[in-house]
Steps between C-alpha positions, in 0.01 A plus 500: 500500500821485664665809701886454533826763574828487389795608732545816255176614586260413245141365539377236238155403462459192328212331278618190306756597258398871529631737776524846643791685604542829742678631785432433858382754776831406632686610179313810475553596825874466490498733173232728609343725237525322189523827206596262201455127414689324167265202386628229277368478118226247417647166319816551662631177674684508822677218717436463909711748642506724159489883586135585346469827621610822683287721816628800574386677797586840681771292672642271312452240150488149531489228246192274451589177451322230288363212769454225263612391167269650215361739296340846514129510368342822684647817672337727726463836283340677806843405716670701214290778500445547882827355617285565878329169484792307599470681841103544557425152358781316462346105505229618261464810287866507529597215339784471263465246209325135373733220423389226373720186648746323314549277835170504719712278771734800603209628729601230686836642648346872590382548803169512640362775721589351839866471383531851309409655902753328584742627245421870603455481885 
């Protein structure tokens, strides 16, 4: 499995044509107290760079936008019910969504962890 960032702020995890999408601790940070999250339906399809989703926190909302090319095949109900998660856990209970890759070989331009540091020194 593969852990890249996006410069919007999203973590994907990556297995084959399979991966999982969330905020980073960055992200979260920025918004602080996440109260509401908007999650994208199952079966929907969404281009790289597609809005997918909204977080709202205490401070401000911010779109979530879709890292790769592909379509939606889980959410996470819990995120929805305990909006929290993004902020206590956000690069693993609070995950957003599964998308299953349309175009595996768009990992390739995010950016590993050294170079998302970087990013947000």
């Amino acid at each position: 499995m593969s852990l890249k960032y996006t410069q919007d702020h999203e973590w994907v995890q990556a297995d084959g044509t399979h991966a999982t999408v969330g905020i980073t601790l960055h992200a979260q940070d920025a918004l602080g107290d996440v109260v509401f999250v908007e999650l994208p339906e199952v079966g929907t399809q969404f281009k790289q760079g597609d809005v997918a989703g909204v977080v709202e926190s205490v401070k401000a909302a911010a779109d979530v936008y879709m890292p790769l090319t592909g379509e939606i095949v889980e959410v996470n109900a819990a995120l929805r019910d305990d909006p929290s998660l993004a902020n206590s856990d956000p690069m693993g209970a609070g995950w957003f969504f599964k998308v299953k890759l349309a175009e595996p070989s768009q990992l390739d331009a995010l950016m590993d962890e050294t170079s998302y540091q970087q990013l947000i020194a």
